[in-house]
MARMIZA-163991 format. One record per residue (C-alpha): residue number from 1; x, y, z. Coordinates in steps of 0.25 Angstrom, whole numbers, plus 5000, padded with zeros to 4 digits. Example, Ala and Ser with C-alpha at 12.3 -4.5 7.8 and 13.67 -1.06 7.14 Angstrom:
<lovos>
<lovo 1 <5049 4982 5031>>;
<lovo 2 <5055 4996 5029>>;
</lovos>
This chain:
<lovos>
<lovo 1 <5017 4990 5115>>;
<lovo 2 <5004 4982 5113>>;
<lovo 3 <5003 4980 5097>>;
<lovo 4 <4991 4975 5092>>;
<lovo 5 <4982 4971 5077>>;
<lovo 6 <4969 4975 5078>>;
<lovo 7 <4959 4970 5068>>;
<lovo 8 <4947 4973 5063>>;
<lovo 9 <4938 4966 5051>>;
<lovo 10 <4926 4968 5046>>;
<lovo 11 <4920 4965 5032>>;
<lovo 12 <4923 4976 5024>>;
<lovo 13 <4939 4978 5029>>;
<lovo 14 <4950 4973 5040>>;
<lovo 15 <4957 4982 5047>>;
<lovo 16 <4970 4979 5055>>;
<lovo 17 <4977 4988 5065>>;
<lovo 18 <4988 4986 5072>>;
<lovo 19 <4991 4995 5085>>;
<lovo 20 <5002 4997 5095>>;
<lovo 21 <4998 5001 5110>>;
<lovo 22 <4985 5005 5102>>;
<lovo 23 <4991 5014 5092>>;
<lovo 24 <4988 5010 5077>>;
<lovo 25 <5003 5005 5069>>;
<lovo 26 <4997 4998 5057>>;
<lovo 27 <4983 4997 5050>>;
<lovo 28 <4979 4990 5038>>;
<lovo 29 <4964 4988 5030>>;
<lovo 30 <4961 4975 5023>>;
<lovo 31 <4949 4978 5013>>;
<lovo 32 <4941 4966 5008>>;
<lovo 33 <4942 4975 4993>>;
<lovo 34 <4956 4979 4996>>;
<lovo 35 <4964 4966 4998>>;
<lovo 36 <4979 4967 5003>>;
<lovo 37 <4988 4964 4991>>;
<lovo 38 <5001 4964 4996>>;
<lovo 39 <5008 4950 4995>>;
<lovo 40 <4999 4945 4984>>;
<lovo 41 <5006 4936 4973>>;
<lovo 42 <5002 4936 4959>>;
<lovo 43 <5004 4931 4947>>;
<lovo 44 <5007 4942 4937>>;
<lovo 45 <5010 4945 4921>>;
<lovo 46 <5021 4954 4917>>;
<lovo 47 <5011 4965 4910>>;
<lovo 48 <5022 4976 4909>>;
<lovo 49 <5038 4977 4912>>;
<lovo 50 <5042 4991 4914>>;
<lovo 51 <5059 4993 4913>>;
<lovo 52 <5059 5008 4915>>;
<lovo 53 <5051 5007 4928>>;
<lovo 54 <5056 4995 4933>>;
<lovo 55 <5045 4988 4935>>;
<lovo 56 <5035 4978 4928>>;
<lovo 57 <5018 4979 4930>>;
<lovo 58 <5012 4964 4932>>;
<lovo 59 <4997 4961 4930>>;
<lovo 60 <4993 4953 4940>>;
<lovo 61 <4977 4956 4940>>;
<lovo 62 <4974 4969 4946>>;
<lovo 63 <4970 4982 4940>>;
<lovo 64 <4985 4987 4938>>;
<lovo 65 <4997 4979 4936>>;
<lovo 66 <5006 4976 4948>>;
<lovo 67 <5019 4985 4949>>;
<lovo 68 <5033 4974 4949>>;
<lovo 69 <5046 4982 4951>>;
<lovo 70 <5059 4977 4947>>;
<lovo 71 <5065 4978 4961>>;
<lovo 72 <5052 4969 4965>>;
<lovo 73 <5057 4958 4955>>;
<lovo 74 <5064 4949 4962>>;
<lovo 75 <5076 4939 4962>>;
<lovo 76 <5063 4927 4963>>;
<lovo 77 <5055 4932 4950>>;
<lovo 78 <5062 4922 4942>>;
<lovo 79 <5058 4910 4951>>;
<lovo 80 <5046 4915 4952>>;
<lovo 81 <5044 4914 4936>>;
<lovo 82 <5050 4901 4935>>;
<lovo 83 <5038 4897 4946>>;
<lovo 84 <5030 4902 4935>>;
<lovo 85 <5036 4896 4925>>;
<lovo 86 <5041 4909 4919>>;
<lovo 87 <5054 4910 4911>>;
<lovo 88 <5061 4919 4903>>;
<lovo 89 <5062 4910 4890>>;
<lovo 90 <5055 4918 4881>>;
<lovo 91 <5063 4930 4885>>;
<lovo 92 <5070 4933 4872>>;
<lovo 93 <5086 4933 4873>>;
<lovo 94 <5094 4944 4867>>;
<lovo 95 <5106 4942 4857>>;
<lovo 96 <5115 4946 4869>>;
<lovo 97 <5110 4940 4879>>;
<lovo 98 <5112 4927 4887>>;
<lovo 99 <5099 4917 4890>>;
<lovo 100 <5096 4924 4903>>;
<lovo 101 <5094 4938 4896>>;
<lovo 102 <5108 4943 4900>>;
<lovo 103 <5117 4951 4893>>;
<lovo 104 <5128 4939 4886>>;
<lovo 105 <5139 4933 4896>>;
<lovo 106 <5148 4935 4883>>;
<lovo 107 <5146 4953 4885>>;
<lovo 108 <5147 4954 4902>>;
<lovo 109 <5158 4950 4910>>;
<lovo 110 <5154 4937 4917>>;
<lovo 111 <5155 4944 4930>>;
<lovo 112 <5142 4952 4928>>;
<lovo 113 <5133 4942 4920>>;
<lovo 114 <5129 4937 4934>>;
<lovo 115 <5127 4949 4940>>;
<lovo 116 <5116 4950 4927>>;
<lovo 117 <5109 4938 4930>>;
<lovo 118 <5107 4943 4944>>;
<lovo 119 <5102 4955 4939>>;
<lovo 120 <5091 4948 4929>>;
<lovo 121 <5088 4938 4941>>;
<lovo 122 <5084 4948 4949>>;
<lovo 123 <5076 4956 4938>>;
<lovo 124 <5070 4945 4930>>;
<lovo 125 <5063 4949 4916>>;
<lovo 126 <5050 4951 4916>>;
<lovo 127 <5041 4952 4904>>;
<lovo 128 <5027 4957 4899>>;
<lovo 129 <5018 4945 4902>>;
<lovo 130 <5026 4937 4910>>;
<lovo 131 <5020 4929 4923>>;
<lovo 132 <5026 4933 4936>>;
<lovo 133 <5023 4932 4952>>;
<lovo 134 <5021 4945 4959>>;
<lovo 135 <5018 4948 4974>>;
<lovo 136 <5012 4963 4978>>;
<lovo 137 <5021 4971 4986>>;
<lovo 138 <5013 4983 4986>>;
<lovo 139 <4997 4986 4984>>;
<lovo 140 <4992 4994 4973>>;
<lovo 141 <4990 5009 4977>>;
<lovo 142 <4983 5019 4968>>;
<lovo 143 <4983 5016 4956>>;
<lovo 144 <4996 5009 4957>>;
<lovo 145 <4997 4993 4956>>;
<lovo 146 <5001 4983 4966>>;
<lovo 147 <5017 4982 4967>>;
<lovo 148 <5024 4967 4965>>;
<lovo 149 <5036 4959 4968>>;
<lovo 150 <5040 4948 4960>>;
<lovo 151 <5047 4942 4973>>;
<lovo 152 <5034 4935 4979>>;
<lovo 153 <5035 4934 4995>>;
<lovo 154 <5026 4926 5005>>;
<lovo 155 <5025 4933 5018>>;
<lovo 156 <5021 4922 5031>>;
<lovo 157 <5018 4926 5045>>;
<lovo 158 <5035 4923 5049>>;
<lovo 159 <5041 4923 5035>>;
<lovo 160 <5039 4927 5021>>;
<lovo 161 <5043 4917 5010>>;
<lovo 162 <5052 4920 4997>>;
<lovo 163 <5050 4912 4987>>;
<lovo 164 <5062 4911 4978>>;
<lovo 165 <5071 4915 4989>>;
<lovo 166 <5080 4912 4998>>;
<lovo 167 <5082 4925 5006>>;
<lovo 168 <5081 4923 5020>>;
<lovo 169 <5076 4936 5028>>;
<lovo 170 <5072 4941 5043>>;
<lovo 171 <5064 4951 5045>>;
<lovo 172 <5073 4963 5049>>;
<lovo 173 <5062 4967 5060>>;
<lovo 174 <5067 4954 5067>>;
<lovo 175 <5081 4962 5072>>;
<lovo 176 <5084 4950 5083>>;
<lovo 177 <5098 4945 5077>>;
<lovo 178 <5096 4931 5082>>;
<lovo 179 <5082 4931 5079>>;
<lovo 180 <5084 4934 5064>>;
<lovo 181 <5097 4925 5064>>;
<lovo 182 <5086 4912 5069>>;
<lovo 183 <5075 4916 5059>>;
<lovo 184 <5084 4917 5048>>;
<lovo 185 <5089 4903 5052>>;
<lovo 186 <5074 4897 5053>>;
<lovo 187 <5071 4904 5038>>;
<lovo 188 <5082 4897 5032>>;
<lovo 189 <5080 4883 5038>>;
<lovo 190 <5065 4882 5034>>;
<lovo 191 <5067 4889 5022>>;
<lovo 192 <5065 4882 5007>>;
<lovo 193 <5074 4882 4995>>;
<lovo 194 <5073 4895 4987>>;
<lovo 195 <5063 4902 4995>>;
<lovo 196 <5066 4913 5005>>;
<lovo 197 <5061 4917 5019>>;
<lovo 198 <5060 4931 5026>>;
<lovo 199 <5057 4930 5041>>;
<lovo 200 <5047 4938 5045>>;
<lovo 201 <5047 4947 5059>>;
<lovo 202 <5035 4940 5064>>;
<lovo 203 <5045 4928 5065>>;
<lovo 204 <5053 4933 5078>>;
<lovo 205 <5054 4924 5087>>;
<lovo 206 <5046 4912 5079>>;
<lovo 207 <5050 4898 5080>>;
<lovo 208 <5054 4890 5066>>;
<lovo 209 <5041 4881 5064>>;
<lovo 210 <5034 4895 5063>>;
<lovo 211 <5043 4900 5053>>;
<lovo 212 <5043 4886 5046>>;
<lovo 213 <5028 4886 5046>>;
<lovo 214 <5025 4898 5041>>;
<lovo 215 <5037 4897 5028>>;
<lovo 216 <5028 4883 5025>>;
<lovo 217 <5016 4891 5025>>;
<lovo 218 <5022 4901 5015>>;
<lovo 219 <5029 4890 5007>>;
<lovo 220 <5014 4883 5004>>;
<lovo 221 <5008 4899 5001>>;
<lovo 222 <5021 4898 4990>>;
<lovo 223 <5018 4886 4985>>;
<lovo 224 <5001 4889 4982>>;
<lovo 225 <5007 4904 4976>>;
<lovo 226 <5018 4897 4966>>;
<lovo 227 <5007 4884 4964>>;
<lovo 228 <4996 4896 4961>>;
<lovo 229 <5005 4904 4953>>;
<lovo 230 <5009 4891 4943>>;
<lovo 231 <4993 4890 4941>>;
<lovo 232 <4989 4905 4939>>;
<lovo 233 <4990 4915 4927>>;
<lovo 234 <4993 4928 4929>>;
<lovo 235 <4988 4938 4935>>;
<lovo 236 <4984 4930 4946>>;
<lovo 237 <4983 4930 4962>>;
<lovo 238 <4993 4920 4967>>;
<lovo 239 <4993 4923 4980>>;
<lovo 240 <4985 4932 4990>>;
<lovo 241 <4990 4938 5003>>;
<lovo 242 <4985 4938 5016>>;
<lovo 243 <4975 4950 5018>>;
<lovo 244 <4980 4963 5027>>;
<lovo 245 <4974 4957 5039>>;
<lovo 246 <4981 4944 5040>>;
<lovo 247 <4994 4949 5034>>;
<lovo 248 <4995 4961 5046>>;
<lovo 249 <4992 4948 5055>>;
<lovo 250 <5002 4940 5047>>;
<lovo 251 <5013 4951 5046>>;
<lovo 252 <5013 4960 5059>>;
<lovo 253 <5005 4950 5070>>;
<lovo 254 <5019 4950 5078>>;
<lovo 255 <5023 4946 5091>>;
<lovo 256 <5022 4960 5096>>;
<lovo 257 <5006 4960 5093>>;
<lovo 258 <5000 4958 5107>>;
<lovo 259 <4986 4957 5098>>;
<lovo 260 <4978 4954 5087>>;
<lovo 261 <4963 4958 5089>>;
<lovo 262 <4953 4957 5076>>;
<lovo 263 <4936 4959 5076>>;
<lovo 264 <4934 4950 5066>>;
<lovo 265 <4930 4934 5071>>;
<lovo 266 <4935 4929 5057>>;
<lovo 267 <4948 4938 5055>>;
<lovo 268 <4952 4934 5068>>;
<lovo 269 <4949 4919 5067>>;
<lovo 270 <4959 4920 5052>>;
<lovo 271 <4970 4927 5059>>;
<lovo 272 <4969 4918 5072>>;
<lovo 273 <4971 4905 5063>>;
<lovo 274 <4982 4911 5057>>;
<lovo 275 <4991 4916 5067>>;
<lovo 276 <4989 4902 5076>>;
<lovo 277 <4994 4895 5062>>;
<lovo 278 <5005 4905 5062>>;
<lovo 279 <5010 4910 5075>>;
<lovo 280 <5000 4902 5085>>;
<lovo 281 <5006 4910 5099>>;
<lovo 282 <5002 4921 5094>>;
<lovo 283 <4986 4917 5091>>;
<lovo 284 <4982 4923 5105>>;
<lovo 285 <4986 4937 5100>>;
<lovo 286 <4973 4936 5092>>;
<lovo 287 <4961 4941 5097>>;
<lovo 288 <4946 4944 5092>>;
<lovo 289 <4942 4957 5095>>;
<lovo 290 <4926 4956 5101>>;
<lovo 291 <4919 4969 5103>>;
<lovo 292 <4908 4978 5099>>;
<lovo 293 <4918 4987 5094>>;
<lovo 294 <4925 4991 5083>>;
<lovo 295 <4940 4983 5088>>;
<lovo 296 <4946 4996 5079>>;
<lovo 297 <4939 5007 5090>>;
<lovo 298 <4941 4996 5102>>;
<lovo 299 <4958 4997 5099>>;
<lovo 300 <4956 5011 5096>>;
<lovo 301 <4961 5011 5082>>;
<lovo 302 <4951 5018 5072>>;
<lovo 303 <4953 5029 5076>>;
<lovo 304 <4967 5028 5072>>;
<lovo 305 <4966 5023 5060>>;
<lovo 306 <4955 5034 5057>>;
<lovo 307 <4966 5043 5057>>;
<lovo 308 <4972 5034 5048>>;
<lovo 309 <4963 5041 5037>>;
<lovo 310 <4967 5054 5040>>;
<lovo 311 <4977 5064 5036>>;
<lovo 312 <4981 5072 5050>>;
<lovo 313 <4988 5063 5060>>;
<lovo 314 <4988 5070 5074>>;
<lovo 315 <5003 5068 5082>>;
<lovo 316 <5004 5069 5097>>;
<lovo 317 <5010 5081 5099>>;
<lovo 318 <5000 5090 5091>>;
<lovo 319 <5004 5088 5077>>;
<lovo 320 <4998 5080 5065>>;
<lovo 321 <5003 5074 5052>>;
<lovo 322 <4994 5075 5039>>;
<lovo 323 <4997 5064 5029>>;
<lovo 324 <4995 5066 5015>>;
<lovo 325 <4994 5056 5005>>;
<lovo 326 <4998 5060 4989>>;
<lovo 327 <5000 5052 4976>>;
<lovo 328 <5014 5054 4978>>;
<lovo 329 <5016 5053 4992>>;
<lovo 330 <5011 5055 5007>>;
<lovo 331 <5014 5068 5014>>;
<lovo 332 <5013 5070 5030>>;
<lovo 333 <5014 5082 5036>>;
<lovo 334 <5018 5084 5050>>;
<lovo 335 <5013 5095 5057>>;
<lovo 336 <5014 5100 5071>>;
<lovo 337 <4999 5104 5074>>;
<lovo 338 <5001 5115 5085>>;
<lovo 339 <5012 5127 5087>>;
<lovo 340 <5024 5126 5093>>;
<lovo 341 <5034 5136 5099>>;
<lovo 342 <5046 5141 5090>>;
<lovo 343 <5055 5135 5101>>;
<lovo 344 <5049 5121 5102>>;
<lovo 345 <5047 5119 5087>>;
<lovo 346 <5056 5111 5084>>;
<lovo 347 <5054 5102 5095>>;
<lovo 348 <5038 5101 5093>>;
<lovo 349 <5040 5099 5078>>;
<lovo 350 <5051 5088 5082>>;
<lovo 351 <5041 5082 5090>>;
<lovo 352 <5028 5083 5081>>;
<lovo 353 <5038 5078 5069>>;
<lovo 354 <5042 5065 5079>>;
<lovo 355 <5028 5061 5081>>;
<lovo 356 <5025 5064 5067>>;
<lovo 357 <5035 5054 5064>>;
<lovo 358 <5029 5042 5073>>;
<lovo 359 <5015 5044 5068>>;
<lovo 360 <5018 5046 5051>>;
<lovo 361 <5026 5034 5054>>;
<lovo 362 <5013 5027 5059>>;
<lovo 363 <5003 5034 5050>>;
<lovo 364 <5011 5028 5037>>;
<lovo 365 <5011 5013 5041>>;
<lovo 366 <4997 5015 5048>>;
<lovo 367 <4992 5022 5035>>;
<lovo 368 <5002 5011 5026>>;
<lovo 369 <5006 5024 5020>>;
<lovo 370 <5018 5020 5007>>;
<lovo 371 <5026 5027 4997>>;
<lovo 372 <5033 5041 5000>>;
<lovo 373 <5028 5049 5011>>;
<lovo 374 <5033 5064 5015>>;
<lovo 375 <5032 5068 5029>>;
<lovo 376 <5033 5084 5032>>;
<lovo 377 <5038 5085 5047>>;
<lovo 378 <5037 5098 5055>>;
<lovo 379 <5050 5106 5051>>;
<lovo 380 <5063 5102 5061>>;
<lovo 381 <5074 5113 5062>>;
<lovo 382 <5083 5103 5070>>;
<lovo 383 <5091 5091 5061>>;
<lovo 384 <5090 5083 5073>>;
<lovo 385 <5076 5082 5073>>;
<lovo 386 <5073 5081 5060>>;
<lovo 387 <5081 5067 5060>>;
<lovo 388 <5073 5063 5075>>;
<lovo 389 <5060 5063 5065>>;
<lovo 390 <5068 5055 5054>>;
<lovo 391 <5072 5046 5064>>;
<lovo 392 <5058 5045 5070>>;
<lovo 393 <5052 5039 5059>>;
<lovo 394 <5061 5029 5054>>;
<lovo 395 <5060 5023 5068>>;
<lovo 396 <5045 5025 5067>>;
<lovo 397 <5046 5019 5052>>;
<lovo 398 <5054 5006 5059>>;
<lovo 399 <5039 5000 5063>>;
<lovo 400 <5034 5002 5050>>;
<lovo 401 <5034 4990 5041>>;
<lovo 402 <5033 4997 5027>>;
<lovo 403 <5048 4999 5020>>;
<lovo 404 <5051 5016 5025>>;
<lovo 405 <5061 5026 5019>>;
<lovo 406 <5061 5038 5027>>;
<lovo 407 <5072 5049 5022>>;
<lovo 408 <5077 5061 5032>>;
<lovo 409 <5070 5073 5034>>;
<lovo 410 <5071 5084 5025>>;
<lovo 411 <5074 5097 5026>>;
<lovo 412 <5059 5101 5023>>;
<lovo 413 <5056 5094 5036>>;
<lovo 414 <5051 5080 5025>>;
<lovo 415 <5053 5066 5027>>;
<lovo 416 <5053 5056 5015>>;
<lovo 417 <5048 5043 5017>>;
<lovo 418 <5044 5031 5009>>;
<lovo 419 <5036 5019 5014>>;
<lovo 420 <5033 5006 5009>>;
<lovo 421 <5019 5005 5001>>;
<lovo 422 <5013 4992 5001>>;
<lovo 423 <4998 4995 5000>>;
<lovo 424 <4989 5007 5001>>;
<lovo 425 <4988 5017 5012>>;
<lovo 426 <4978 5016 5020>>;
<lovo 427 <4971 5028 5017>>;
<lovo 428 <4971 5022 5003>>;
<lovo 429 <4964 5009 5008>>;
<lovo 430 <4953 5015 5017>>;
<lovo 431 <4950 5028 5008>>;
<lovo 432 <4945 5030 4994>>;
<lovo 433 <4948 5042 4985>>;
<lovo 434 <4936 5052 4987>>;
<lovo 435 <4928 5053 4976>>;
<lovo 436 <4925 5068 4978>>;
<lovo 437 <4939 5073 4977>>;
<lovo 438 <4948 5061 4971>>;
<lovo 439 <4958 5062 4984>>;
<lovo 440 <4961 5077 4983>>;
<lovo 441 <4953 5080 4997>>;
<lovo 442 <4949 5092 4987>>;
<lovo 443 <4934 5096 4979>>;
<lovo 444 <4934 5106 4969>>;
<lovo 445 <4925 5116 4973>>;
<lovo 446 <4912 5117 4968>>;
<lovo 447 <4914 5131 4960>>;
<lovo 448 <4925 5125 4954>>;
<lovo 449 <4917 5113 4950>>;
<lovo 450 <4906 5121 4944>>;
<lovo 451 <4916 5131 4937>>;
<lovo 452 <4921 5117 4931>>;
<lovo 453 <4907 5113 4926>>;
<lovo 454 <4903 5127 4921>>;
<lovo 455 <4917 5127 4913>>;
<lovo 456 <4912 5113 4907>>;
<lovo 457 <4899 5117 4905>>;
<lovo 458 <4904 5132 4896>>;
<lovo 459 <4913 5120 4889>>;
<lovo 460 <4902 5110 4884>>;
<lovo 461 <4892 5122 4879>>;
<lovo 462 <4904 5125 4871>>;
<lovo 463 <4908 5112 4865>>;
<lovo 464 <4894 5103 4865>>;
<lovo 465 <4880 5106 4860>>;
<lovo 466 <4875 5101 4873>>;
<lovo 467 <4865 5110 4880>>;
<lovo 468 <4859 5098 4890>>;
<lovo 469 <4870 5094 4900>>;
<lovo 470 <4869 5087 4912>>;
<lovo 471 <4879 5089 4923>>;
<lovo 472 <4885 5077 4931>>;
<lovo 473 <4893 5081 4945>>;
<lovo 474 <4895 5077 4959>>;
<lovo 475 <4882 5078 4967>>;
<lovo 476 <4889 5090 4975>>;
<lovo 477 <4892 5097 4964>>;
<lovo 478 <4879 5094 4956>>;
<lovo 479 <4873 5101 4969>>;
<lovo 480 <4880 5113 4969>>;
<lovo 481 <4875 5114 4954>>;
<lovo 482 <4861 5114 4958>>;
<lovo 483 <4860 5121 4973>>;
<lovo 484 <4855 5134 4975>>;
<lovo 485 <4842 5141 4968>>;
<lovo 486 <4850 5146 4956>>;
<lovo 487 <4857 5133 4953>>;
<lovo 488 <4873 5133 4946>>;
<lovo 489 <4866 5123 4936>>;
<lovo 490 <4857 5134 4933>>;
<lovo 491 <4864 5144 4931>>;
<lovo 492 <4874 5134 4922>>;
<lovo 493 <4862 5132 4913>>;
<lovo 494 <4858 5147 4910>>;
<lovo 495 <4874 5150 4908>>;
<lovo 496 <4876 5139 4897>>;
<lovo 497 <4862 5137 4893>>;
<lovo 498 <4864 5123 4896>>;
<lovo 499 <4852 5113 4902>>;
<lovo 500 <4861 5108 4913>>;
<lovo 501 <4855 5096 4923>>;
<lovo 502 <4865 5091 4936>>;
<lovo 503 <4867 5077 4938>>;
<lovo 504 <4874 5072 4952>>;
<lovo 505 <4883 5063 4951>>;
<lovo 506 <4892 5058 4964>>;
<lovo 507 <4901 5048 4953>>;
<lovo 508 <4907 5062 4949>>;
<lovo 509 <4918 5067 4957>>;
<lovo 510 <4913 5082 4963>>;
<lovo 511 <4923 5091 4952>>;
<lovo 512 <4917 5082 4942>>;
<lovo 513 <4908 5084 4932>>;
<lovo 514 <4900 5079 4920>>;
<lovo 515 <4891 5083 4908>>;
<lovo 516 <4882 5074 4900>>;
<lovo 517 <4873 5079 4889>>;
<lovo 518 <4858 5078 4893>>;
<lovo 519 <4854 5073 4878>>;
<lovo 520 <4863 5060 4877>>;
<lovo 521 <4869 5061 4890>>;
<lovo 522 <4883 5059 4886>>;
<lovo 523 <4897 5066 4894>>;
<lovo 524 <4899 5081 4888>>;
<lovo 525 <4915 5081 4889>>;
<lovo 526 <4920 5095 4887>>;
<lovo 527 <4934 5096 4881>>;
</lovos>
């Protein structure tokens, strides 16, 4: 298998695709406007604490407040504050309770007051107003805020450092015995007091004065964060993350990439500096794409990533999956796009359902589709072969990198599946709501917009004096208010008796529209 990041960069965006035998796996988009987000450290304020939910919102400078949820407080925030020089002095102590906030010693058997502490370690108090370090986990989406951790993480090309910690973890893609049993060796023996190492996959196979070098690049990135941090007031920007282009180079430029091609003479002098600072034997990997042509057309890969956009996804055999997206959820239907015999139906639906199965898999990590998602597979009469579908995507789910739960097949022929969100899809990041029909993909039509109006119209002649009224609508329907030899407007103003004068006015969304009064050309607002 030939496996391969093409890049291509131009001034308004950077787009990186990464193919196997020619076939698109991953995509992603890196907007100048549209910055990546995930792994950014700030420095917060406690504006609300929220019991019932679980969770507290932090202002940390952007339009909403982040999203911190208890499970993502961790066992480090207190080390954390003391880095701040955040304590809990001025937390009142109740009558009944010991100085760490504790039920008293003297009420609870001595065997569960450590068990307590444990718990109040883990869950540190938080109040309104007080400072804390976050990290974003997950990019706002709609109108939903950024998601945070309190337990901040530096990932490096080999290793991802903890500070605060002192876990030691390997990759579990790395399922070598002996291999993991060396790296976990190397971690421990070039490790610092209190901090902790995770091993990264791309680390298979490397010597120790790489992992060395790139923990001692992460331990000068930690000191400049907790030097900033000291210095800053909240809300602040502590630390900023490498943009989507270089983390897909940091993170998933493995061994098994045969090469890197990228268009852009300046992108591809970056990235060949920094993977001959980090992994020089693999700096020849890296190639400048010279050519007349788009490097997307020469690999063959806009076309594939204009089906990205679409809903209908054509299948091998014939069939086709259309994927929905809703506020809730998104919704595929698999269908088998051709007849089929009585006595092979079950076999050409088996079939159709299987390749379904390979391509939704690819669709979602390609399209970075999260949250839950609901696949309707062509019914299966046979047990049997409702569980070779089930098994069929959890092996296809293997290769994705996102966190998947997939539950059996129903008896409606339905497969449940969450999957991790970390930012937005990528329909979300190319495509704009359309003005005209607010996302529907449905337009009222236009007798039941001038219905609308001539409702509105009978209203104000009833409640107001005014008699000179100027109409504001969408230029489409200001037309079909004035087309033909005998216009609608006209035939408005002899009905009401009303001096009527249209107005376009493209701002207004097509089932929209407005009355002003002609003499002091304010809003007429019906009730």
């Amino acid at each position: 298998m030939t496996k391969e990041i093409i890049i291509n960069s131009t001034s308004a965006q950077t787009r990186v695709a990464i193919t196997e035998d020619g076939n698109l796996v991953d995509f992603f988009v890196d907007y100048p406007e549209n910055r990546r987000m995930v792994g950014d450290i700030y420095l917060g304020k406690v504006a609300r604490v929220l019991p019932g939910i679980r969770a507290a919102f932090i202002d940390v400078g952007m339009k909403h407040d982040a999203f911190l949820h208890f499970s993502d407080i961790g066992e480090r925030t207190h080390q954390f504050q003391e880095m701040l020089g955040e304590d809990d002095s001025d937390v009142d102590d109740e009558d009944d309770d010991d100085s760490n906030g504790n039920p008293s010693a003297k009420q609870i058997p001595d065997s569960k007051i450590n068990d307590l502490r444990k718990e109040q370690f883990s869950v540190p108090k938080l109040s309104k107003g007080q400072d804390i370090l976050v990290q974003i986990i997950k990019e706002p989406v709609n109108n939903k805020g950024v998601r945070v951790t309190s337990s901040i993480s530096l990932p490096g090309r080999f290793c991802v450092l903890l500070p605060f910690d002192n876990k030691v973890g390997v990759s579990k893609r790395i399922v070598d015995y002996r291999e993991k049993k060396r790296l976990r060796h190397i971690a421990r023996s070039i490790l610092p007091d209190n901090y902790g190492l995770i091993i990264r996959t791309v680390a298979r196979n490397q010597a120790e004065d790489a992992l060395r070098e790139d923990l001692n690049n992460l331990m000068k990135t930690w000191a400049e964060i907790e030097s900033t941090a000291k210095s800053e007031k909240p809300p602040s920007l502590i630390y900023q993350d490498l943009n989507t282009t270089s983390s897909v180079i940091r993170d998933l430029f493995s061994v098994d990439v045969s090469k890197v091609f990228i268009d852009s003479k300046k992108l591809f002098k970056q990235i060949k500096s920094y993977v001959q600072l980090v992994q020089p034997e693999a700096a020849e990997k890296i190639e400048s794409f010279r050519s007349t042509d788009s490097i997307f057309d020469a690999f063959k890969v806009e076309e594939q990533i204009k089906m990205l956009m679409g809903r209908k996804v054509p299948l091998p055999s014939g069939g086709y999956v259309i994927i929905e997206h809703t506020e809730a959820m998104v919704v595929i239907d698999v269908n088998s796009g051709r007849y089929a015999k009585s006595k092979e139906q079950e076999q050409n639906s088996l079939k159709t359902d299987l390749e379904a199965s390979r391509e939704i898999a690819r669709q979602l990590r390609l399209r970075d589709i999260g949250g839950i998602i609901v696949i309707d597979f062509i019914d299966l009469e046979d047990d049997r072969n409702r569980k070779k579908v089930y098994d069929e995507l959890k092996k296809e789910f293997r290769k994705d990198r996102a966190k998947v739960s997939i539950l059996p097949m129903s008896d409606f022929g339905l497969i449940q599946i969450t999957r991790q969100r970390i930012r937005q899809n990528i329909v979300q990041a190319m495509k704009e709501i359309c003005p005209y029909c607010s996302g529907t993909g449905l337009l009222t039509k236009h007798s039941h917009v001038l219905y609308d109006l001539e409702d509105l119209l009978k209203k104000i002649k009833r409640q107001t004096k005014e008699r000179a009224i100027i109409i504001k609508c969408h230029s489409i329907v200001a037309e079909k208010l004035t087309e033909g030899f005998f216009k609608t407007i006209t035939k408005l103003k002899l009905k009401y008796q009303l001096a009527l004068k249209v107005q376009a006015d493209d701002t207004l969304a097509l089932d929209q529209v407005k009355f002003f009064s002609k003499k002091t050309g304010k809003e007429i607002i019906s009730e």
